[in-house]
N, CA and C of each residue as an Amber inpcrd file, in Angstrom:
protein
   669
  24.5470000 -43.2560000  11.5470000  24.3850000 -41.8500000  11.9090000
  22.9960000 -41.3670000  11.5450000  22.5060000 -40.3540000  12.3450000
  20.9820000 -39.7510000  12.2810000  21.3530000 -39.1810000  11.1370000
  19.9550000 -38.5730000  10.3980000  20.2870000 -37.4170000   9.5890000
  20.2940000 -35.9600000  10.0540000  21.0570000 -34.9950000   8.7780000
  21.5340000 -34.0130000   9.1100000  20.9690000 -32.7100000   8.0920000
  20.2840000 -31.7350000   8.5750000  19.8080000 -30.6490000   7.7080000
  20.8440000 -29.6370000   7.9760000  21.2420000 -29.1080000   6.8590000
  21.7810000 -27.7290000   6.7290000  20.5510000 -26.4830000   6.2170000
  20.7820000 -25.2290000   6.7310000  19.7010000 -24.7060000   6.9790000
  20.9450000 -23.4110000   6.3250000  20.4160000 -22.4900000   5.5080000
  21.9580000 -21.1940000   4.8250000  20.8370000 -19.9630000   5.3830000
  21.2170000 -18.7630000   5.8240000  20.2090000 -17.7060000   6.3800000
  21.0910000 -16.5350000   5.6700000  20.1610000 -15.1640000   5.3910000
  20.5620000 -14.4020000   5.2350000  20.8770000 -13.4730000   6.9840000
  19.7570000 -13.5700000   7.6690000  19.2290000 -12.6950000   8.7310000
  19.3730000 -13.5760000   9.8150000  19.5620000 -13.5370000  10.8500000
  20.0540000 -14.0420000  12.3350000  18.2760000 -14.4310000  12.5570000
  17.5860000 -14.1430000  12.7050000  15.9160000 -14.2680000  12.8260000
  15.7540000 -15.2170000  12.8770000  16.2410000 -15.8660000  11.2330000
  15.4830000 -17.1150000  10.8270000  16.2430000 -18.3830000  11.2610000
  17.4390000 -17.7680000  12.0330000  18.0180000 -19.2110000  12.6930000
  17.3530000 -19.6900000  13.7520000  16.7120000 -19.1410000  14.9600000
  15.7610000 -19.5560000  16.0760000  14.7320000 -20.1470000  15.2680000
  14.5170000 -19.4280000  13.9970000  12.8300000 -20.0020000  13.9530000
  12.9020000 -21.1580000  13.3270000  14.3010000 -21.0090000  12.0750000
  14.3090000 -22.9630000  12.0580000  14.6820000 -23.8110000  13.1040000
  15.2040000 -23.4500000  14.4450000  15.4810000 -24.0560000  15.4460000
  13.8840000 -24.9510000  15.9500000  13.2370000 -23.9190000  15.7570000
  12.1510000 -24.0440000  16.7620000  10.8210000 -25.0710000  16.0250000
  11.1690000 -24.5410000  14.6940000   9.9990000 -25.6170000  13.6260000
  11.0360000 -26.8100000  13.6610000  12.2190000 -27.1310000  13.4790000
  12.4670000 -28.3150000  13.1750000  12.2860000 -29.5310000  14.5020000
  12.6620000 -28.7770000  15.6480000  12.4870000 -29.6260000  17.1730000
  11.2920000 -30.0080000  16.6980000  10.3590000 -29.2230000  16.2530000
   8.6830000 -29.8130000  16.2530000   8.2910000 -30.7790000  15.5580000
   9.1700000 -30.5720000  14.3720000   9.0050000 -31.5020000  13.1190000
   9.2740000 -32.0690000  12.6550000  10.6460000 -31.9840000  13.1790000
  11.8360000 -32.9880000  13.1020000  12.2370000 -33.6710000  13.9100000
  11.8670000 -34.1630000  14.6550000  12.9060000 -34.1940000  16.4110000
  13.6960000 -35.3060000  16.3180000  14.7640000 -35.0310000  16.2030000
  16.3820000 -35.6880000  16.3990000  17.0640000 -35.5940000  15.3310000
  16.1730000 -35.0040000  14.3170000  17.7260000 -34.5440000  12.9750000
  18.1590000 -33.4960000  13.5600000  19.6060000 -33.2780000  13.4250000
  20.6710000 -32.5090000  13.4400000  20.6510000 -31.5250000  12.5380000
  20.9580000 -30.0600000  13.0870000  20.8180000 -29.0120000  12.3920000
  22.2890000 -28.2530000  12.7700000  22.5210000 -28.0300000  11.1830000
  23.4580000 -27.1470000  11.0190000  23.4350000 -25.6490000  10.4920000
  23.9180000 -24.5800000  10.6430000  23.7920000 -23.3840000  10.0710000
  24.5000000 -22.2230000   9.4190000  24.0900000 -21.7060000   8.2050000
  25.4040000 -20.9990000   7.5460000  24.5690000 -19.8390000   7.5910000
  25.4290000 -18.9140000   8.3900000  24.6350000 -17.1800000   7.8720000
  25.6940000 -16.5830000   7.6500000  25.1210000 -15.1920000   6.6820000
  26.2160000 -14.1530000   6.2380000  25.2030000 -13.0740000   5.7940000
  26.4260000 -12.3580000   6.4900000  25.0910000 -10.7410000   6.0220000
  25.4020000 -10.1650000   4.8080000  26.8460000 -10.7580000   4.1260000
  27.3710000 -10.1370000   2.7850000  25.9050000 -10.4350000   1.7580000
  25.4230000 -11.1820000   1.8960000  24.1640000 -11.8910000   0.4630000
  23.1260000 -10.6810000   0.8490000  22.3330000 -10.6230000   1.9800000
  21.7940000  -9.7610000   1.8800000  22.3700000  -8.1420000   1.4670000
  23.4530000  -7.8000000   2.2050000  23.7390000  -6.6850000   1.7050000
  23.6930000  -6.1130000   0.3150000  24.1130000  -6.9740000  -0.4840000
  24.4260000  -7.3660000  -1.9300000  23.4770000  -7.5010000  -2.7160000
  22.1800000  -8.2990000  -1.8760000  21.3420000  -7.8960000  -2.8410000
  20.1890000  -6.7820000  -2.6230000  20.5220000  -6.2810000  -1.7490000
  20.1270000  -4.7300000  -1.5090000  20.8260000  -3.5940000  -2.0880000
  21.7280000  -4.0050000  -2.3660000  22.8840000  -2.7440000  -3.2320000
  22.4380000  -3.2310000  -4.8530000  21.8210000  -4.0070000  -5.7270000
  21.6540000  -4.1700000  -6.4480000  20.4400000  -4.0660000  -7.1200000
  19.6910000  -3.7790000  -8.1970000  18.5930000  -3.4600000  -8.9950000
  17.8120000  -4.1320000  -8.3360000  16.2640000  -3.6620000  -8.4110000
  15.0340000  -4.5160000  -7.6570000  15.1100000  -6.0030000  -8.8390000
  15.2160000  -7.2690000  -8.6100000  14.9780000  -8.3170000  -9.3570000
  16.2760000  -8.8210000 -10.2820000  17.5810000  -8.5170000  -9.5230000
  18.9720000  -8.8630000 -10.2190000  19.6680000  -9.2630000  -8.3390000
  19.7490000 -10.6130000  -9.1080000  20.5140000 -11.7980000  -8.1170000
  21.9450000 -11.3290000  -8.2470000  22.5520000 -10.3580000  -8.0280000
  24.2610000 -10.5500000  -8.0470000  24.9680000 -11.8260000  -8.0600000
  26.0620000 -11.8880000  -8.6500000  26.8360000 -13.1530000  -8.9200000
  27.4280000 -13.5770000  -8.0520000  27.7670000 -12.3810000  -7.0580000
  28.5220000 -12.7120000  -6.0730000  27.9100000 -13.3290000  -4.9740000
  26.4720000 -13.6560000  -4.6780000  25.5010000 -13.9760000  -4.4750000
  25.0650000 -15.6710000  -4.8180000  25.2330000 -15.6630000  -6.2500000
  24.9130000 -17.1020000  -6.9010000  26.4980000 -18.2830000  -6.7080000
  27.4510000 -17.3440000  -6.5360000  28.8950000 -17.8810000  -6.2000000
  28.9600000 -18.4940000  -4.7040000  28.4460000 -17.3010000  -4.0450000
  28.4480000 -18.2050000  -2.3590000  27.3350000 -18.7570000  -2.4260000
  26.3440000 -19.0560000  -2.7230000  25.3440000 -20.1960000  -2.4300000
  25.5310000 -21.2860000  -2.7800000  26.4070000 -21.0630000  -4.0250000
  26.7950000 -22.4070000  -4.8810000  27.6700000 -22.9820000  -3.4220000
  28.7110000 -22.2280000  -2.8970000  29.8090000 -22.1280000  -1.9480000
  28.9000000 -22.9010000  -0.6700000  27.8980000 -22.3490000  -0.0800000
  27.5400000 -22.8270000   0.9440000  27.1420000 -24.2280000   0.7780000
  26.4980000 -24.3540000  -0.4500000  26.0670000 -25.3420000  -0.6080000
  26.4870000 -26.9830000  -0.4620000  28.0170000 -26.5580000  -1.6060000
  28.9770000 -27.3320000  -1.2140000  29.7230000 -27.7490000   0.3310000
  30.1090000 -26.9070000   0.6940000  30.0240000 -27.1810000   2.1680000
  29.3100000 -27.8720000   3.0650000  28.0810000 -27.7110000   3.1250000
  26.6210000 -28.3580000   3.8800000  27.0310000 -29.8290000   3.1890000
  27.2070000 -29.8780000   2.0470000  27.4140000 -31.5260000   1.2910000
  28.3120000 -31.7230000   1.8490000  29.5150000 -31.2080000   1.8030000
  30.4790000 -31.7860000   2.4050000  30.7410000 -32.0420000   3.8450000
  29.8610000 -31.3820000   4.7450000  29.6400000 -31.7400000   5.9090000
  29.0200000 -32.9460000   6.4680000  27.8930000 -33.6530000   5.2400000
  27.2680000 -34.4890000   5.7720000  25.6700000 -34.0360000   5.5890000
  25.3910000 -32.7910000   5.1230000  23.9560000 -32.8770000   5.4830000
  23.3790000 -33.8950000   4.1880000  22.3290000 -34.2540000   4.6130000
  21.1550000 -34.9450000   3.3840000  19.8620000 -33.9760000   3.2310000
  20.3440000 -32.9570000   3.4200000  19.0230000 -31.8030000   2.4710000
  19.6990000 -30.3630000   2.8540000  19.5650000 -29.4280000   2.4240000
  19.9340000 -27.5520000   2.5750000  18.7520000 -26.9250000   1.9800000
  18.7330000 -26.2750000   2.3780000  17.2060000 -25.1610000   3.0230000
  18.0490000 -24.4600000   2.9050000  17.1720000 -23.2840000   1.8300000
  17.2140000 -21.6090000   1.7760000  16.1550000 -21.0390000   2.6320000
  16.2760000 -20.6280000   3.2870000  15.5940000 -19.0890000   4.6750000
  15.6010000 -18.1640000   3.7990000  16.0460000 -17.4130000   2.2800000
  15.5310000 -16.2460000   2.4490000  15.4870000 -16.0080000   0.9910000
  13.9510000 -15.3630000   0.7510000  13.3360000 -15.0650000  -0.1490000
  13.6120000 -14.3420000  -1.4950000  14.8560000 -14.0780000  -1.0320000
  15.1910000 -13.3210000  -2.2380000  15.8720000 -14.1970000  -3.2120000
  16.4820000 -15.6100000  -2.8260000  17.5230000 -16.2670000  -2.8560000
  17.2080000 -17.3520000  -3.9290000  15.9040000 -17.5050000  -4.6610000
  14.9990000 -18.8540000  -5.2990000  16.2400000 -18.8930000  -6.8520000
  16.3900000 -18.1060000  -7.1850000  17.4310000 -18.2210000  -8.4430000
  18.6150000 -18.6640000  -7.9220000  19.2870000 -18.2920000  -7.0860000
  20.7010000 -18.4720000  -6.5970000  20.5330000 -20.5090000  -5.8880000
  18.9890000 -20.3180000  -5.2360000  19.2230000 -21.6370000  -4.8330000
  18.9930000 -22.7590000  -5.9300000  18.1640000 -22.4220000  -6.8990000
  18.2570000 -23.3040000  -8.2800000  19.7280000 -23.3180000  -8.6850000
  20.1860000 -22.5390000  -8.9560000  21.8040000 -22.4780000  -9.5130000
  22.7670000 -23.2730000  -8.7850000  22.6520000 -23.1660000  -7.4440000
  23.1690000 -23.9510000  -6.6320000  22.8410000 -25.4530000  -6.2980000
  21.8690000 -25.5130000  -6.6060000  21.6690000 -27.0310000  -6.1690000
  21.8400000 -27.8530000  -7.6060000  22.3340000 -27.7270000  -8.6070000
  22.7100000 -27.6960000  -9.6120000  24.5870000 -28.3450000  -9.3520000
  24.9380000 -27.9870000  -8.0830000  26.0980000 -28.6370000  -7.9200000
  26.3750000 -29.4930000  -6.9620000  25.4190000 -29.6840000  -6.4140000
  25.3390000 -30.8300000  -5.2850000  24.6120000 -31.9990000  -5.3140000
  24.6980000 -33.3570000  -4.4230000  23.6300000 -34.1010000  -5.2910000
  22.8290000 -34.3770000  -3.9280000  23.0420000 -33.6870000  -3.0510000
  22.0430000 -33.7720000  -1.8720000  20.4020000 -32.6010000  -2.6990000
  19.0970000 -33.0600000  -2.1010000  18.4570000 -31.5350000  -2.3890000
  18.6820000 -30.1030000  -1.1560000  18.5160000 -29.3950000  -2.6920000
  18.9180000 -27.7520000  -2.1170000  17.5710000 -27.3020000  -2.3560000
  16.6140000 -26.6920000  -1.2280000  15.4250000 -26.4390000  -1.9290000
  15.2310000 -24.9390000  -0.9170000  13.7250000 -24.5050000  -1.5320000
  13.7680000 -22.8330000  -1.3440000  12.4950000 -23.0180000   0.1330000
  12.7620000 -22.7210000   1.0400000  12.0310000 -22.8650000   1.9450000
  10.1460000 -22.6030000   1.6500000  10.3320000 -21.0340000   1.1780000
   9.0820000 -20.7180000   0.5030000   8.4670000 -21.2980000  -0.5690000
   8.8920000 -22.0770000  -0.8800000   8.7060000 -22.7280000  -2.3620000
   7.2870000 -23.5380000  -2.1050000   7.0310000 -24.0690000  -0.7720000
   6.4590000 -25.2610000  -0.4300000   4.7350000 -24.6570000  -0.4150000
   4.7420000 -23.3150000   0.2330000   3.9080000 -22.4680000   0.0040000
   3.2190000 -21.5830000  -0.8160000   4.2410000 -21.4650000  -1.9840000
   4.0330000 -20.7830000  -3.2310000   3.3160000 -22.1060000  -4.2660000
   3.4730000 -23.1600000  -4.0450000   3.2160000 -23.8180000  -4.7060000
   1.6220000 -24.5020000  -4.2680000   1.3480000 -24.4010000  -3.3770000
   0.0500000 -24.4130000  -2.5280000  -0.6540000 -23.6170000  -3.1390000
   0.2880000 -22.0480000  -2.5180000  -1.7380000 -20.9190000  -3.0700000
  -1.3680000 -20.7830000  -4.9750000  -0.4580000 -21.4540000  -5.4050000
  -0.4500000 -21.1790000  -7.0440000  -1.4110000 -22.2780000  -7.4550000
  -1.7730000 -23.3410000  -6.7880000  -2.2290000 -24.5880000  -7.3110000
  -3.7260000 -24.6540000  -6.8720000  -3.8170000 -23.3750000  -5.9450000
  -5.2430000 -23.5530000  -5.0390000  -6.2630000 -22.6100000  -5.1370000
  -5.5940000 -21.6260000  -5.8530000  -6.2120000 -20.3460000  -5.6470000
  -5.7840000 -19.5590000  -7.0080000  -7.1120000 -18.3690000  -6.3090000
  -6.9210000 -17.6220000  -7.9060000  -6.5900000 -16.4390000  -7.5010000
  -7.5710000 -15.6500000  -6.5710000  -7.2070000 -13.9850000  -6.0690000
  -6.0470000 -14.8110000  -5.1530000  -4.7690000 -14.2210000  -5.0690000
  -4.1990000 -14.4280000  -4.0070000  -3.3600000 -13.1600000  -3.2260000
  -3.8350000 -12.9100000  -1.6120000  -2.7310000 -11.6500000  -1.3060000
  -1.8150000 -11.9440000  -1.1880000  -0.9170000 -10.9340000  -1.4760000
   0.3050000 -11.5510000  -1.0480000   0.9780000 -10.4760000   0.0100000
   1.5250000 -10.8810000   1.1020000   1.8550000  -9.9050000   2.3120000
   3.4870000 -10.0850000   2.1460000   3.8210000  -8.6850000   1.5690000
   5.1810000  -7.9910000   1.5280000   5.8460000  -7.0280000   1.9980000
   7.4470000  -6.7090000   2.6080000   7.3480000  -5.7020000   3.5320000
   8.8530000  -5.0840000   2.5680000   8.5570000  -5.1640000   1.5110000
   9.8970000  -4.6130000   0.4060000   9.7690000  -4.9160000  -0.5100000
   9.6840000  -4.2410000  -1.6140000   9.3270000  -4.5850000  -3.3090000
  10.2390000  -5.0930000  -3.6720000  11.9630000  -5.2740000  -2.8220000
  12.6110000  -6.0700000  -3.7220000  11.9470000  -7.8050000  -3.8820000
  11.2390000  -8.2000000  -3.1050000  10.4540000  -9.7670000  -3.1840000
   9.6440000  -9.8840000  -4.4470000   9.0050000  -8.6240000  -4.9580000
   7.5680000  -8.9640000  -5.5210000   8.4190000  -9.8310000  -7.0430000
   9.3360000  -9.3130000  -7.3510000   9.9590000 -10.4350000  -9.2270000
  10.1850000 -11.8300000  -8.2530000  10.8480000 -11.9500000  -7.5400000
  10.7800000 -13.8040000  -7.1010000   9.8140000 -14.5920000  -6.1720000
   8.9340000 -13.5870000  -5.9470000   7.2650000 -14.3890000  -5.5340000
   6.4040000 -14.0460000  -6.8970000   6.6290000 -13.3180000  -7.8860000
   5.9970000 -13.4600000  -9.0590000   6.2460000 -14.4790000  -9.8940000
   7.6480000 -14.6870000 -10.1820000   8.0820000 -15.3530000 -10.8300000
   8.0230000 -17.0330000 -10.2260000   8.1560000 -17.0820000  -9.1820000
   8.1180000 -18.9020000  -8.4930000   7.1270000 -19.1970000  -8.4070000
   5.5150000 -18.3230000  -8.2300000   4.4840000 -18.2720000  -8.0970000
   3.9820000 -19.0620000  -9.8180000   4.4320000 -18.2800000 -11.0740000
   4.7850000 -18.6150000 -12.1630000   4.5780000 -19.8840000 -12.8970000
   5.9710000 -20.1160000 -12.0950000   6.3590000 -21.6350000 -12.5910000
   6.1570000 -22.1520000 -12.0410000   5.2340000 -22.5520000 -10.3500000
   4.2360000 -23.4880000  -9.8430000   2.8170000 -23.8200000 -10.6040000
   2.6540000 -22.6430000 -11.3820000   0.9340000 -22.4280000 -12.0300000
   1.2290000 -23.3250000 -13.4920000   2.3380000 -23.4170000 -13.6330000
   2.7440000 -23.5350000 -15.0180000   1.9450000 -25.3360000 -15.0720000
   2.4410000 -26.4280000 -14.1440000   1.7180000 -27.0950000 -14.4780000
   0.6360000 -27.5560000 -14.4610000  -0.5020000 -27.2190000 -13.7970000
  -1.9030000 -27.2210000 -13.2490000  -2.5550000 -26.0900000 -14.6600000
  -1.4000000 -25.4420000 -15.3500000  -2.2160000 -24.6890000 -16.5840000
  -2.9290000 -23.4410000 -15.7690000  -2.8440000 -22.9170000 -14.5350000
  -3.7140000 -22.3760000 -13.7350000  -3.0940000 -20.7580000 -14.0440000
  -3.3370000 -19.5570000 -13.8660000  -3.2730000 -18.2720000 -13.4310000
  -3.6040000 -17.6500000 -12.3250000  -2.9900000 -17.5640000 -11.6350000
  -3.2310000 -16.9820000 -10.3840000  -3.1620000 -15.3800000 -10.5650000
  -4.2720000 -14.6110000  -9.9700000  -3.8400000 -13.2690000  -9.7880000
  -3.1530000 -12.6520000  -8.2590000  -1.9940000 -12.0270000  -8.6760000
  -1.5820000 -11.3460000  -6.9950000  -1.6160000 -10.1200000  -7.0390000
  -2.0250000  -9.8600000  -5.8640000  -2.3840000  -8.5990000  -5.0500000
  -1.2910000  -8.5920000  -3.7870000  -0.5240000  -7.5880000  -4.3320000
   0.7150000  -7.9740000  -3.4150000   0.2640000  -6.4610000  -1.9580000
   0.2870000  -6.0570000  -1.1330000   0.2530000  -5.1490000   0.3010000
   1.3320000  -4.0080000  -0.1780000   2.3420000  -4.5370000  -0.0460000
   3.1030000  -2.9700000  -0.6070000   3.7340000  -2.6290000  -0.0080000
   3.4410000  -2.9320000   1.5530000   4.0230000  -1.9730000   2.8670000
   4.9610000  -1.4960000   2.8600000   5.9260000  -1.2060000   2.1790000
   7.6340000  -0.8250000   1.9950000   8.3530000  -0.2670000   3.3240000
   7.3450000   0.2550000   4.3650000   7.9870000   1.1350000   5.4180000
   8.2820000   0.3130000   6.5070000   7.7480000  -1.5000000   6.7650000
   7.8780000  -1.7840000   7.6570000   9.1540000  -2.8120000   7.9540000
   9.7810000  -3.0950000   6.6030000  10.5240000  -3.7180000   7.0920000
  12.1900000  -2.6580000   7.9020000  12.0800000  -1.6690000   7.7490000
  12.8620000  -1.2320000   9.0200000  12.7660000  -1.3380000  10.3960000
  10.9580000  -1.5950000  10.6880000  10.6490000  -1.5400000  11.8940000
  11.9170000  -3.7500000  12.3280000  11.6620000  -4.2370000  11.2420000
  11.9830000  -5.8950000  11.6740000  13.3510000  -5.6830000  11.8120000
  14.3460000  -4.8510000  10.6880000  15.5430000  -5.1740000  10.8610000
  16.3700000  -3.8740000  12.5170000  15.2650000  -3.3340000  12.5290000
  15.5810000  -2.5020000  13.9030000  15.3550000  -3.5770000  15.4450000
  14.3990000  -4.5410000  14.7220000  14.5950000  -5.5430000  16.2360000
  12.7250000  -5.0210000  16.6220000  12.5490000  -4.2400000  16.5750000
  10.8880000  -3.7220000  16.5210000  10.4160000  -4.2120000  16.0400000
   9.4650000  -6.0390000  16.6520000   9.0970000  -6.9920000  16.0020000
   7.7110000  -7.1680000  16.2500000   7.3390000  -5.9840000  17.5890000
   5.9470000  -5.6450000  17.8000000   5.4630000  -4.9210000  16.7600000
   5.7630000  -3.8290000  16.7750000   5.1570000  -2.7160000  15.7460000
   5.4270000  -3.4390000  14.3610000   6.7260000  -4.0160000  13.9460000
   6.5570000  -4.7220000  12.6880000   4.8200000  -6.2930000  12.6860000
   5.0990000  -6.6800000  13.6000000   3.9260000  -7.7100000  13.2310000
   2.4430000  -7.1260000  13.5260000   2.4790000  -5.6910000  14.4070000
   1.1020000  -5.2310000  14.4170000   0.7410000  -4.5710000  13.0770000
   1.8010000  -4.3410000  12.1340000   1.2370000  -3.6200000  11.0240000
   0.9540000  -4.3390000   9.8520000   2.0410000  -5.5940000  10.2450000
   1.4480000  -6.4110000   8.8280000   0.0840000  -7.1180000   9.1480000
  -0.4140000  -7.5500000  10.7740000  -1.4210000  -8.2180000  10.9540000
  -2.5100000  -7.2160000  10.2650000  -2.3640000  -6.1430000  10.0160000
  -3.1560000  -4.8640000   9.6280000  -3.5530000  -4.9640000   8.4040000
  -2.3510000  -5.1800000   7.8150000  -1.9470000  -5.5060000   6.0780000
  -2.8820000  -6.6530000   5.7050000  -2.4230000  -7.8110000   6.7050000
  -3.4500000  -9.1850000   6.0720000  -5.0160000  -8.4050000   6.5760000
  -5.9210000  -7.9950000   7.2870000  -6.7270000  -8.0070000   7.5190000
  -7.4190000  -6.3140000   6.2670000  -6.2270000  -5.7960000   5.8700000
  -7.1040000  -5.5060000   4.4070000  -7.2090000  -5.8890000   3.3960000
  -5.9050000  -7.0470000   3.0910000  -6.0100000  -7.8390000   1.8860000
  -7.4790000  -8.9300000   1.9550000  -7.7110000  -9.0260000   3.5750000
  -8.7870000 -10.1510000   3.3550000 -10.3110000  -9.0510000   2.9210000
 -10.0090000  -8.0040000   3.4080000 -11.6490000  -7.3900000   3.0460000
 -11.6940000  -7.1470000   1.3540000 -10.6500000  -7.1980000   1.0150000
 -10.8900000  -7.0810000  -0.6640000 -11.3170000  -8.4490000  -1.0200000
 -11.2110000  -9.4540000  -1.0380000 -11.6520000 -10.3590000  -0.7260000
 -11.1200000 -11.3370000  -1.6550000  -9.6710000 -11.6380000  -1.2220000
  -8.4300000 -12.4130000  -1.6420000  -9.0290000 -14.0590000  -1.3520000
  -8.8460000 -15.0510000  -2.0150000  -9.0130000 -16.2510000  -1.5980000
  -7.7800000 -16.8210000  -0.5230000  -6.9270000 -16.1180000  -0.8680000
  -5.8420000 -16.8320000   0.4820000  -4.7730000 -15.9670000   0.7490000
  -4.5710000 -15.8840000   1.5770000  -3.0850000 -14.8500000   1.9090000
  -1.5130000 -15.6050000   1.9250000  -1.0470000 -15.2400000   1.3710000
   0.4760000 -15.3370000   0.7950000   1.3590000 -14.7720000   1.5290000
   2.2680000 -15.5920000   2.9230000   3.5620000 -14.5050000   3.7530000
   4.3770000 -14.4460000   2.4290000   4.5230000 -13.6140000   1.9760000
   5.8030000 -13.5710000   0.6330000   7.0850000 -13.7540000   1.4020000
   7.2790000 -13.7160000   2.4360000   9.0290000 -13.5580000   3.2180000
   9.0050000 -14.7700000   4.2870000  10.2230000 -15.1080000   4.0540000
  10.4450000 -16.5370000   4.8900000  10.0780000 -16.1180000   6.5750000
  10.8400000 -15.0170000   6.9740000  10.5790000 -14.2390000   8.5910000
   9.0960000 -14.1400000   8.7060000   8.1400000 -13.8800000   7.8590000
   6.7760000 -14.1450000   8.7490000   6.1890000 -15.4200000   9.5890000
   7.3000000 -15.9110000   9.5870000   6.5630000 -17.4980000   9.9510000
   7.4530000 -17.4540000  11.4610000   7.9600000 -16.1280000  11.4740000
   8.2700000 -16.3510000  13.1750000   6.5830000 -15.3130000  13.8520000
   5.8010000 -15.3150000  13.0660000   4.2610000 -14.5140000  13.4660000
   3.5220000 -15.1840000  13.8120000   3.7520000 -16.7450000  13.0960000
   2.8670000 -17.5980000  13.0080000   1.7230000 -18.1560000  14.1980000
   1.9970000 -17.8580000  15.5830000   1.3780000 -17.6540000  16.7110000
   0.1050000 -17.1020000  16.4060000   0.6920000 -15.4150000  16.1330000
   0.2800000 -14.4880000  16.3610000  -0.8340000 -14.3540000  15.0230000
  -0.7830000 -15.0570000  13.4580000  -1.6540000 -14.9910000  13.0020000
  -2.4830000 -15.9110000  12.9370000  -2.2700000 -17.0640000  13.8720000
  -3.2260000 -17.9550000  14.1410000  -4.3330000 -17.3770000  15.1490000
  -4.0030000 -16.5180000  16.2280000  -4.6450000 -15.9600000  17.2480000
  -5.2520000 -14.4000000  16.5850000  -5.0780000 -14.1210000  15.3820000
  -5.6820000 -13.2180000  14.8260000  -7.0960000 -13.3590000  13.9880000
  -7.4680000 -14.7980000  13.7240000  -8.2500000 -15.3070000  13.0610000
  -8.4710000 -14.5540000  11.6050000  -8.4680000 -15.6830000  10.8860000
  -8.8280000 -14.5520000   8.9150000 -10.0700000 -15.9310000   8.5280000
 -10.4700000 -15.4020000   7.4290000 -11.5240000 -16.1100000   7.2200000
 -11.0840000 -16.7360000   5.9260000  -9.7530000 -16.4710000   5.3220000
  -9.2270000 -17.2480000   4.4280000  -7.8680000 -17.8760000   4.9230000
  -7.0970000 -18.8040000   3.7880000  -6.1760000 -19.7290000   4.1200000
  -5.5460000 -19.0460000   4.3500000  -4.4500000 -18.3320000   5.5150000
  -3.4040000 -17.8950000   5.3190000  -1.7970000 -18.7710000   5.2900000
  -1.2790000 -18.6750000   4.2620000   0.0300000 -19.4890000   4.1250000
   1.4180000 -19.3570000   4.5500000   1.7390000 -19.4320000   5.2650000
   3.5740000 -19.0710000   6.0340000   4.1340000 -20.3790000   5.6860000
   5.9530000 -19.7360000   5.7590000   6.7050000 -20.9840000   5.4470000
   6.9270000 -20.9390000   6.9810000   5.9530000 -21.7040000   7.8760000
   5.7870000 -22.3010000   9.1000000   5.8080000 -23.8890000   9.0640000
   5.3260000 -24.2890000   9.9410000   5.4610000 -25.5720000  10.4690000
   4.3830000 -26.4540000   8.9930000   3.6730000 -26.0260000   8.2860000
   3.8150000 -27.0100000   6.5190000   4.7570000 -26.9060000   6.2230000
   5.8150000 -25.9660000   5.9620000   6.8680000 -26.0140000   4.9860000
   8.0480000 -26.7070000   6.1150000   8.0180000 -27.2680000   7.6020000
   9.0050000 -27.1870000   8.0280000   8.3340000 -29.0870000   7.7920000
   7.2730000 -29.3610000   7.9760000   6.9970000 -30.6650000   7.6890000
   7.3890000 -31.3230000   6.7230000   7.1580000 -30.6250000   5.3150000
   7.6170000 -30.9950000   4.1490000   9.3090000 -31.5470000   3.7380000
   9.6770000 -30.4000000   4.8880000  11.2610000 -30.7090000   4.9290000
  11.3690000 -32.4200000   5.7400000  10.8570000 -32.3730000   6.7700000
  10.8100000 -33.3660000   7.5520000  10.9200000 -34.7990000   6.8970000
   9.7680000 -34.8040000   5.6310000   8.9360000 -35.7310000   4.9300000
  10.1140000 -35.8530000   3.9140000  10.8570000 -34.8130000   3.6600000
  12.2070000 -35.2510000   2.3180000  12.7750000 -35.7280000   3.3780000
  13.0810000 -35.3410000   3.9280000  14.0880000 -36.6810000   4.7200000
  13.5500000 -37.9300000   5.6200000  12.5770000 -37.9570000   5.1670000
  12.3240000 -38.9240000   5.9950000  12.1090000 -39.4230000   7.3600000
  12.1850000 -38.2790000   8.1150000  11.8240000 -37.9790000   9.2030000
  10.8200000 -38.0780000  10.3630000
């Protein structure tokens, strides 16, 4: 039998867009998919930087499942999720890894000013914190300069994916005039932009969990 990725989503979004990076990057592993809107809800009803349990319970939950289905790797899609997916992969013996992780660990290891492009302060404690414990072994400090935008992610979850990506392309192009060494998508959904900030040109690295982080997946399995 080929191999098999399980892919867990909070948001319907990020299921096309792992559709669309893995054909590229993967082509002929099998993709499976778990979404639920209860995790996000949940952790929107809860303190900025507190993972609800009920939260760390179904991931553990999905997780198991995806194993028991057969996959040989599970991918977290969503950013809020880096504690719950440590906790969880803690019970499986396939890897459970954080999609963004692959990228955080790039501009923590590469860079010093780094922006970071956010569209909800509930992200900034688990891109601070994973950012963190990537620096931790390189001994390095990274400084972030996180955007702030708080108003736009209504425009994404309204389906308004123009006006949402014309404002963050806005966002990266003032983080670059301060003069950030690399830009940081803090949210797994910017990497359905990824077109669009290639055709925007920046004069620094900009990082999405795009087609690197969908490679990386590729490369754990062997692909």
């Amino acid at each position: 039998m080929g191999k098999l990725a399980g892919f867990v989503h909070t948001t319907p979004a990020t299921i096309s867009m792992a559709e669309k990076f893995m054909v590229r990057c993967a082509p002929g592993v099998e993709i499976v998919h778990l979404y639920n809107g209860l995790v996000k809800r949940d952790n929107f009803a809860n303190r900025i930087g507190i993972t609800p349990k009920s939260n760390l319970v179904r991931w553990t939950g999905f997780a198991r499942e995806l194993e028991a289905a057969g996959c040989d790797i599970i991918v977290s899609c969503c950013s809020l999720m880096s504690r719950a997916t440590a906790y969880a992969a803690q019970a499986v013996d396939v890897p459970f890894i954080q999609l963004d992780a692959v990228m955080q660990d790039t501009a923590a290891n590469g860079y010093g000013l780094i922006g970071v492009i956010n569209t909800t302060e509930y992200v900034v404690p688990y891109v601070t914190e994973n950012m963190q414990k990537c620096a931790q072994a390189s001994g390095k400090q990274p400084e972030l300069l996180f955007s702030n935008n708080n108003s736009v992610l209504a425009l994404f979850n309204a389906g308004d994916f123009d006006n949402h990506d014309r404002i963050v392309l806005e966002d990266m192009k003032r983080l670059e005039a301060r003069g950030v060494d690399c830009i940081l998508m803090g949210q797994i959904p910017f990497a359905l932009m990824e077109e669009k900030i290639k055709a925007a040109v920046f004069s620094v690295p900009v990082l999405v969990a795009g087609e690197a982080a969908f490679r990386h997946v590729a490369a754990l399995l062997g692909a």
